[in-house]
C-alpha positions in Angstrom: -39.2 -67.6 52.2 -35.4 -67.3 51.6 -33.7 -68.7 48.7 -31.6 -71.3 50.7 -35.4 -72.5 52.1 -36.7 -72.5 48.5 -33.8 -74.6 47.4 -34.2 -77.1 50.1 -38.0 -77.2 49.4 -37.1 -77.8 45.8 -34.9 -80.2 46.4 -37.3 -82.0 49.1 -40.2 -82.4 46.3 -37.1 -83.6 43.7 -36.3 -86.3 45.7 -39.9 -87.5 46.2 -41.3 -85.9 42.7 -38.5 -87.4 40.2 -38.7 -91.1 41.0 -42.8 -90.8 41.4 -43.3 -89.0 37.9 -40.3 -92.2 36.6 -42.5 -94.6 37.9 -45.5 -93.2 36.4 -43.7 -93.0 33.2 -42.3 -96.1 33.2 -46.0 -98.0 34.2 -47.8 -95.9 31.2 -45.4 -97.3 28.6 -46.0 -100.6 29.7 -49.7 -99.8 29.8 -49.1 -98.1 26.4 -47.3 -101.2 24.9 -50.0 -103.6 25.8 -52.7 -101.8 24.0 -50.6 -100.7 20.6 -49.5 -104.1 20.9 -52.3 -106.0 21.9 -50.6 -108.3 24.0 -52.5 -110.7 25.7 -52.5 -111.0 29.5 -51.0 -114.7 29.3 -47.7 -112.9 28.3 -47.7 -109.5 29.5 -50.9 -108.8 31.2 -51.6 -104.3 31.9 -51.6 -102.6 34.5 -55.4 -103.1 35.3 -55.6 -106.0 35.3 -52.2 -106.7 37.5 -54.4 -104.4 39.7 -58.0 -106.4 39.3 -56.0 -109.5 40.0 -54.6 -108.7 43.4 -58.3 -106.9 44.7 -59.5 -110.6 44.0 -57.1 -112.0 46.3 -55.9 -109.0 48.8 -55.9 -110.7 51.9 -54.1 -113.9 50.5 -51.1 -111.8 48.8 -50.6 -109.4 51.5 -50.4 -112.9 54.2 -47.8 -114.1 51.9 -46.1 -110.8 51.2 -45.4 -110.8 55.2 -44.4 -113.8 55.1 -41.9 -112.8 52.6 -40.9 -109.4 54.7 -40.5 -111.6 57.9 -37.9 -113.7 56.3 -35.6 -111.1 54.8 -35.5 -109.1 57.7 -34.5 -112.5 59.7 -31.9 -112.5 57.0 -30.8 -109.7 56.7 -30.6 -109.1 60.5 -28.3 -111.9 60.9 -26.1 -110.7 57.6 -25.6 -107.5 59.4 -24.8 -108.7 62.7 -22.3 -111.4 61.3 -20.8 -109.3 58.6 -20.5 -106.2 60.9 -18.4 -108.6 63.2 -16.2 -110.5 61.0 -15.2 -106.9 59.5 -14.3 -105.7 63.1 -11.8 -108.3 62.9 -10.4 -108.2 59.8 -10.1 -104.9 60.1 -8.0 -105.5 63.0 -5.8 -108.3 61.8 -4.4 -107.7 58.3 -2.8 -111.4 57.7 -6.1 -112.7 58.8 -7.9 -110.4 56.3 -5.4 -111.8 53.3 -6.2 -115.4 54.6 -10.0 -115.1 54.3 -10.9 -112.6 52.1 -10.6 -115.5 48.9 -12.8 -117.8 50.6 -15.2 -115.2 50.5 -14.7 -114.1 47.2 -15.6 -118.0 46.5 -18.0 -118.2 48.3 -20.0 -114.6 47.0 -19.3 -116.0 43.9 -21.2 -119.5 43.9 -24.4 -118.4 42.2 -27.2 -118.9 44.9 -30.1 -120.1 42.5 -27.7 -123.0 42.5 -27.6 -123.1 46.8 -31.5 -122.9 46.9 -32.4 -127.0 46.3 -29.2 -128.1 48.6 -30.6 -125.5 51.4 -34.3 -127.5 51.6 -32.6 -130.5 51.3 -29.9 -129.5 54.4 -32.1 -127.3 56.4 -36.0 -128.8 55.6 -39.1 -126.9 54.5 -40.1 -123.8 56.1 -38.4 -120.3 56.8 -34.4 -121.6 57.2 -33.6 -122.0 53.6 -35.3 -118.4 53.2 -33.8 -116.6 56.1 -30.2 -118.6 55.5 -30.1 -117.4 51.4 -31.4 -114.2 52.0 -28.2 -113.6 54.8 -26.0 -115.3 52.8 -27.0 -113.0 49.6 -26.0 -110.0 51.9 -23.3 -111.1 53.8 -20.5 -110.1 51.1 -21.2 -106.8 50.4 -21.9 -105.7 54.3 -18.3 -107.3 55.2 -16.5 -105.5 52.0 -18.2 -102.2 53.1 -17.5 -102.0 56.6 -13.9 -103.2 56.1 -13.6 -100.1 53.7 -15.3 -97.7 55.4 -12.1 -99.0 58.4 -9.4 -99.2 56.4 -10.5 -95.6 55.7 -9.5 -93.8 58.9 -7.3 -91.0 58.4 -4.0 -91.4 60.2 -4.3 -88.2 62.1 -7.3 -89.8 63.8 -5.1 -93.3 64.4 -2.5 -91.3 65.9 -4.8 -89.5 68.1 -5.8 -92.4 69.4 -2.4 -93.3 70.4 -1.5 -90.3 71.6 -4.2 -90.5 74.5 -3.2 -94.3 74.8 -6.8 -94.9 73.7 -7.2 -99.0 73.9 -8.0 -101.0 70.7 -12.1 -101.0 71.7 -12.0 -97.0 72.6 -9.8 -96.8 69.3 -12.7 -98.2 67.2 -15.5 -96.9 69.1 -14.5 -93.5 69.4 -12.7 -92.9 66.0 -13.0 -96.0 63.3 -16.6 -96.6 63.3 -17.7 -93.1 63.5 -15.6 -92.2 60.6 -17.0 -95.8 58.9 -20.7 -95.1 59.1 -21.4 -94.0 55.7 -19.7 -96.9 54.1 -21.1 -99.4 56.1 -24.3 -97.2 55.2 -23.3 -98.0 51.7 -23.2 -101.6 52.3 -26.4 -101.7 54.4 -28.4 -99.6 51.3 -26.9 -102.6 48.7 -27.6 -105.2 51.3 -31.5 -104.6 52.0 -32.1 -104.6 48.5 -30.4 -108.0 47.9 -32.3 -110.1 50.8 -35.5 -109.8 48.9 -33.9 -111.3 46.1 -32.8 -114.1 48.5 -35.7 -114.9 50.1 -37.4 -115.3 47.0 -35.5 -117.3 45.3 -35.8 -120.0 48.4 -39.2 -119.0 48.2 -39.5 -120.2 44.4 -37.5 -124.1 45.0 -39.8 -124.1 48.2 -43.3 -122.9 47.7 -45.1 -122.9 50.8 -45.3 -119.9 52.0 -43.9 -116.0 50.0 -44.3 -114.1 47.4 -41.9 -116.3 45.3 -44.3 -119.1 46.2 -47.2 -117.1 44.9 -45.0 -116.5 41.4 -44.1 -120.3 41.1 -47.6 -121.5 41.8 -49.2 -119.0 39.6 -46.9 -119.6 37.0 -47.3 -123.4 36.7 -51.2 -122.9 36.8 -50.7 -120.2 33.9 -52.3 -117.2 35.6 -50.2 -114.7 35.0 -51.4 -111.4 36.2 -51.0 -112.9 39.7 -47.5 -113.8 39.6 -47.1 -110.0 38.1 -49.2 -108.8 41.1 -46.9 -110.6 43.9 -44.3 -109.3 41.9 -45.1 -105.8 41.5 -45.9 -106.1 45.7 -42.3 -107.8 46.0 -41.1 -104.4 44.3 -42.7 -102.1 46.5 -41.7 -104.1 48.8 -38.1 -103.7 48.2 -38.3 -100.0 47.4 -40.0 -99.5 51.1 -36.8 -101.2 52.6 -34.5 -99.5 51.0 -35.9 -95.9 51.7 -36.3 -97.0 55.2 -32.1 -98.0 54.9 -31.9 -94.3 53.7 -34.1 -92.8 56.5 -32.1 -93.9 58.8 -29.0 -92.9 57.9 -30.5 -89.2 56.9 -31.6 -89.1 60.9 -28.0 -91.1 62.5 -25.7 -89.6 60.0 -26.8 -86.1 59.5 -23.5 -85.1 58.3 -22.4 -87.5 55.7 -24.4 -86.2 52.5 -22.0 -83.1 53.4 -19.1 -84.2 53.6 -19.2 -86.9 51.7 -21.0 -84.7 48.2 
C-alpha cells in the first residue's frame, strides 16, 4: 500500500476511532464515579442499569424516540426551506437585510424554554408546538449562514457573471450558491443538532408523546434511570443526525475539506 493510502486509511479509522475510544472513556468514568462514589441510582444511576432500564421497556422508548425524530425533522425541514429563502433575499437586497436582520436578532434571542407553554396554549396539544420550536430553534443560525456563505462570493466571480449578462437567478445558481455550500453546510451541521433540543423542550411542557415526555414523566414518578435512558437515546439520536449532515456534504461537496483546510 502507498503511503498517501496509509495516510488516508489512518485518517479514516481517526475519524471513527477517536470519538469511539472518547466516548468509551467518557462512559467508564461515569461508570467509575458511581462505584468509588457509591452513588445511588436515584441521583446518578450507572451505566448498567441505564442499560437494564431501557431492555425493560425497548419497544415503548424506541415508539417515543420516533416520535421524537419525526418532529425534528418536520422542524428542521421547514427551518431549512424558510431560512434558505429569506437568505436568498437578503442577500439580494442590502437595505432589506439592515431592516430585518434586528428583528431576528430579537427574536433568536427570546429564550425558547420561555416560548414552549405560549406554543400549547396557541397551537394545542400534539406535534405543532414540537415541530414549530424545533424550526424556530434552527431558523437563526441556517439564515446567518447562508447569508455569509453569499456575501462571500469573490468579485471576480460577480463580475463574470456580468460580463456574460448572466440574469440575477443564473447569477446565483451558477456562481453564489455553489461557492456558498460549505457555509450553509456550516449552518445545516449547527442546525440539526439544535432541533432536537427544540423538540424536546416542547416535548417536556407537553408530555404526550417524545423522549422529553418520557424524561418529564419519569422524573415526576422518580425513576430515574429511565429518563437517563431516553436521554442517552435522545443523544444518539442527535449524534446520528448530525453525521448524517456531515455525510452528506462529504458526498455533494467533495471539494470543500480542500479548499476550505
Amino acid at each position: 500500500m502507498s503511503s498517501t493510502g496509509t495516510g488516508q486509511a489512518l485518517a479514516r479509522l481517526a475519524f471513527i476511532g477517536l470519538p469511539l475510544l472518547g466516548a468509551v472513556g467518557a462512559i467508564g468514568a461515569w461508570w467509575g464515579a458511581t462505584i468509588v462514589f457509591d452513588i445511588r441510582s436515584f441521583f446518578l444511576p450507572s451505566p448498567p442499569q441505564i442499560v437494564d432500564r431501557f431492555l425493560e421497556q425497548p419497544e415503548y422508548l424506541m415508539r417515543e424516540a420516533w416520535a421524537t425524530l419525526v418532529g425534528t425533522l418536520a422542524g428542521y425541514g421547514i427551518a431549512v426551506v424558510f431560512a434558505l429563502i429569506l437568505a436568498l433575499v437578503l442577500a439580494a437586497a442590502p437595505a432589506l437585510e439592515r431592516a430585518t436582520l434586528p428583528l431576528l436578532i430579537t427574536l433568536n434571542s427570546v429564550p425558547k424554554v420561555a416560548i414552549a407553554p405560549l406554543l400549547v396554549l396557541w397551537l394545542g396539544y400534539g406535534p405543532k408546538p414540537k415541530i414549530f420550536l424545533a424550526a424556530l430553534i434552527c431558523f437563526f443560525p441556517l439564515v446567518v449562514s447562508a447569508m455569509s456563505g453569499l456575501a462571500s462570493t469573490p468579485a471576480e466571480l460577480t463580475e463574470l457573471a456580468r460580463s456574460l449578462s448572466a440574469s440575477w437567478w443564473r447569477t446565483y445558481r451558477k456562481f453564489r450558491i455553489p461557492w456558498a455550500l460549505p457555509q450553509i453546510f456550516v449552518g445545516l451541521k449547527v442546525a440539526i443538532s439544535l432541533a432536537p433540543i427544540g423538540a424536546v423542550v416542547a416535548e417536556v411542557y407537553n408530555p404526550d408523546h417524545g423522549l422529553g415526555a418520557v424524561v418529564a414523566l419519569s422524573t415526576a414518578s422518580a425513576d430515574t434511570p429511565l429518563a437517563f435512558a431516553a436521554i442517552a437515546l435522545l443523544a444518539l439520536l442527535s449524534v446520528a443526525l448530525y453525521y448524517l449532515v456531515v455525510a452528506v456534504e462529504t458526498l455533494l461537496l467533495p471539494w470543500a475539506r480542500d479548499t476550505t483546510g
